[in-house]
N, C-alpha and C positions, 0 to 999 in steps of 0.2 A: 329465363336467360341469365345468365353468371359474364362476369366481367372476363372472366377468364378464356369463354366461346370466343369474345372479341381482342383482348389482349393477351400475349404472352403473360405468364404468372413471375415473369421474372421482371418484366416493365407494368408492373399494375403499381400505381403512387402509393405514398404513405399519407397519415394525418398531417395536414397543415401544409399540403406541397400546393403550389400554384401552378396549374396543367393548361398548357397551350394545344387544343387540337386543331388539324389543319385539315378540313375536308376540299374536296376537288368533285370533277366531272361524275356525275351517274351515281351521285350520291342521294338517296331517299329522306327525306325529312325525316320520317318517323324512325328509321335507323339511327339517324345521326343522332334525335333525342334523347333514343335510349342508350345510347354509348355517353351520352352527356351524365347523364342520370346518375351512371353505376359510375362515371368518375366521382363524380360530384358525391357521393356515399363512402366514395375512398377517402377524398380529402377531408369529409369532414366541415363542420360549420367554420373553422379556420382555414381552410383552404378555398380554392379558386378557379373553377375550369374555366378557360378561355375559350370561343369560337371565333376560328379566321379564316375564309375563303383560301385555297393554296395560291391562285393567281395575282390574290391582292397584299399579297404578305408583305413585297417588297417596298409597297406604296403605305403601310401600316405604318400609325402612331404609337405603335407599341414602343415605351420605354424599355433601352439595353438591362441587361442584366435583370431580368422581371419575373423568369418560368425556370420550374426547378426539371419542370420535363417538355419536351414537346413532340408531340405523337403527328408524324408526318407520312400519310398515305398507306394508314393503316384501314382507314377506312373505302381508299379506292384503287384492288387491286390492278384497276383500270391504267393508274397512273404509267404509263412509258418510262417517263426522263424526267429525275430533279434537276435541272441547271443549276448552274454554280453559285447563282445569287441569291437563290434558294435559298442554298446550306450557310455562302454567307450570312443571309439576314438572320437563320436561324442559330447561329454561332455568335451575330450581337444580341438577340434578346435572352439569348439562355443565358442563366448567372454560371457564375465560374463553377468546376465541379458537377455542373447539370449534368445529364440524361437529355438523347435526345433518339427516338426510336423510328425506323426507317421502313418501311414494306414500298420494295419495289419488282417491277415485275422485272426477269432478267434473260438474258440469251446463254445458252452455253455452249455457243457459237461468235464468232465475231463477225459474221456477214450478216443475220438478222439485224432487216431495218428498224428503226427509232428503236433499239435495244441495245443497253449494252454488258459486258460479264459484269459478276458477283464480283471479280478481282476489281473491276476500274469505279465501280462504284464503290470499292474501299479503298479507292487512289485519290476520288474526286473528296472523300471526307479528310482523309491527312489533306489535301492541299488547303482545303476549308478550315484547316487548325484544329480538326480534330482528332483526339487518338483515345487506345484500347478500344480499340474496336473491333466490336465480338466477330465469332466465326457467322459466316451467312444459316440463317435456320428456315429450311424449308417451309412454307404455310401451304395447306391444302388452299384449292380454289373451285368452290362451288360456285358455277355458272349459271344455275335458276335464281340464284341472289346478286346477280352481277349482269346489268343491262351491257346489251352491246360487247363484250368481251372478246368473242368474234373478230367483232366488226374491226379493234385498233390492229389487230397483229395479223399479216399472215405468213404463217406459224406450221409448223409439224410439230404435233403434242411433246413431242421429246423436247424441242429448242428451246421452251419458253418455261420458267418456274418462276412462285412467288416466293423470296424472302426476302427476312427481316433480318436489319444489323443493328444493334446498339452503338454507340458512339459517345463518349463524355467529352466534355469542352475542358481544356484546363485551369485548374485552380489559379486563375491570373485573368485578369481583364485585355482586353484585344487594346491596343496602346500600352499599356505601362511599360514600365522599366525598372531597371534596377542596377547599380554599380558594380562593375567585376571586383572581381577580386582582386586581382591583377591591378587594379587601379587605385587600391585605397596608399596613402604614402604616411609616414609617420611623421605626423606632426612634433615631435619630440628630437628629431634628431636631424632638422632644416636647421640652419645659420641663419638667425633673424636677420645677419647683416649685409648678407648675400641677397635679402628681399630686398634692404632699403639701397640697393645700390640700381635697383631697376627702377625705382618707384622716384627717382628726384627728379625734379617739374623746372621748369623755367623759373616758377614764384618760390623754389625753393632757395634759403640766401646759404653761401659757400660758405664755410669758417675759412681765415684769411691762413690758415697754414695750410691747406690741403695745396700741395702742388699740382701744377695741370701738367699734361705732355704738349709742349711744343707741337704743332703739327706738323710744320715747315723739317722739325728733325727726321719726320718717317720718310723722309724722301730722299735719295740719294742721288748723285750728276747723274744717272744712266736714266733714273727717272724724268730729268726735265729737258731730254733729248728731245729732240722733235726727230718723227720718226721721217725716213725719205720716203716724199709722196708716192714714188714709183711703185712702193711695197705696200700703197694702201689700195692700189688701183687691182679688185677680185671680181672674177667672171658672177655676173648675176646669176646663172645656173648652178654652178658649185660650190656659190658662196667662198671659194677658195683662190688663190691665186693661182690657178691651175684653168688653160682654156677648156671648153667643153667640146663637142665630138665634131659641131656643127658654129664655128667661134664666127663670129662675122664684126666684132668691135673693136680687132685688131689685137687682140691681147696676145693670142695665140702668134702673130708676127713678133710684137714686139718680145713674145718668150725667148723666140727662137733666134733673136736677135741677140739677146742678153747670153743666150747659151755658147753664141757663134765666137762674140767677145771673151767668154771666159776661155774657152777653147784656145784662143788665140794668145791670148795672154800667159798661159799656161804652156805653150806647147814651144819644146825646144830644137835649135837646128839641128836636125838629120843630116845625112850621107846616102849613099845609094849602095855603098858596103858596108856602112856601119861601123866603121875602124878608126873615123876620127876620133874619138874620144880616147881610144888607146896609147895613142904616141906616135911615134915617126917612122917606129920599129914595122907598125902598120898599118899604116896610112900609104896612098895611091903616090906615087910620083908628081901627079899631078895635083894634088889635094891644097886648095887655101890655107891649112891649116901646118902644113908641113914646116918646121923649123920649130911650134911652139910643143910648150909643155903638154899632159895629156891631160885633159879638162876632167872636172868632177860629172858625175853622173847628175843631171837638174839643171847646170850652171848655164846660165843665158851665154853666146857666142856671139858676139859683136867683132865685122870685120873690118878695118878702114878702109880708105879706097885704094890706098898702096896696093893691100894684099889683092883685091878684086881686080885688079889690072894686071895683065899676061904680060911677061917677061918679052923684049924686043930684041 
């Protein structure tokens, strides 16, 4: 038996890597020992294989940042579905730059139940923080070596294939940070005096020439107006002094009150021909205004009671 039968030759460890494998369901003791083995031959008296149930991963005292690879369900093509917190937890204990190698079983369909495509399983590892992430690679599936196989899927031979994707974690730890660029400022060319004019405190003492601003000067007579109440009085729906659709608190009365007023105020004596303003030339024989000059267009017309009483 060669590591190669059980691993891709392109994910077989080097000397001195620390290998995290993650066995699951219908998995054989004596299989998993000799996949232990030939890791364990790869890494070397410096290196490290790790054994960790797939269900109990997320519940694992494994410290972040620990495995330079981790071999997830290469050993049970069995596996359906890595859920999200999976690949999370396997994106905190892998160090920055790791390998992380994936065999899962997949649909190339999207109605096959608990399956999903090669594409969304390489959706589910970017959203997991993972990238370069290789093309999907076909694995044969020998079913006298795989209990139950059968039994999870039901399948037409076509819908269902094993591969394997590779995935690295980025050379960066999950938290960090780092300052843009965009943000750094040049120290060199701030006005020290421009900082100390933010920075002075109550306990700091004035030198007796600094002149202060009056405050009483930023204020002008329009400011110490007090405003007329009527103008402060605004519909609680509109926030505005404007009623709303449905006014029931009078406002909408009293608008239309204020409106009637300025109307009246504004609005000057008419005719029934419109010639009074003209002159005498024409104006009605009977007209109040007849005798006087011809009024300016605007000009309020105020009559006595001489002129408003009929000739006897």
């Amino acid at each position: 038996m060669h590591t190669s039968a059980r691993l891709s030759m392109s994910s077989i460890p080097t000397s001195g890597q620390k290998i995290l494998l993650l066995w699951g369901t219908f998995v054989k003791q004596g299989h998993l020992m000799e996949v232990v083995e030939e890791l364990q031959k790869a890494v070397g008296d410096k290196g490290l294989v790790a054994v960790e149930n797939l269900e109990r991963l997320v519940v694992s005292d494994h410290a972040s940042s620990s495995f330079d690879v981790i071999y997830c369900g290469t050993l049970t093509p069995t596996q359906t579905f890595h859920p999200a917190e999976i690949f999370a937890e396997i994106a905190r204990v892998l160090k920055p730059g790791g390998t992380v190698v994936i065999r899962e079983s997949v649909s190339t369909q999207d109605n096959v139940p608990n399956l999903r495509t090669a594409s969304k399983l390489a959706s589910a590892l970017k959203f997991s923080g993972f990238i370069n992430i290789s093309q999907p690679e076909i694995k044969p599936v020998s079913k006298s070596n795989v209990e139950e196989y059968d039994t999870n899927f039901t399948h037409k031979e076509s819908e269902v294939s094993l591969i394997e994707v590779r995935a690295t974690k980025p050379n960066f730890e999950v938290g960090s940070s780092m300052p843009l660029s965009f943000a750094k400022r040049d120290s060199a060319k701030t006005d020290p005096n421009t900082a100390k004019i933010w920075m002075l405190s109550a306990d700091d003492t004035l030198d007796e020439n600094v002149e202060l601003i009056d405050e009483d000067e930023l204020l002008d007579e329009n400011d110490l107006k007090k405003p007329d109440p009527s103008s402060l009085k605004v519909c609680a729906t509109t926030k505005q002094r404007k009623a709303c659709k449905n006014c029931t608190c009078g406002l909408a009365e009293e608008l239309e009150q204020e409106e009637s007023e300025r109307i009246e105020k504004n609005r000057s004596a008419t005719s029934s021909c419109g010639n009074c303003y003209l002159g005498d030339a024409f104006r009605c024989a009977s007209c109040p205004y007849l005798g006087m000059p011809a009024f300016k267009p605007g000009e309020k017309i105020v009559l006595n009671d001489n002129q408003l009483k009929a000739d006897v």
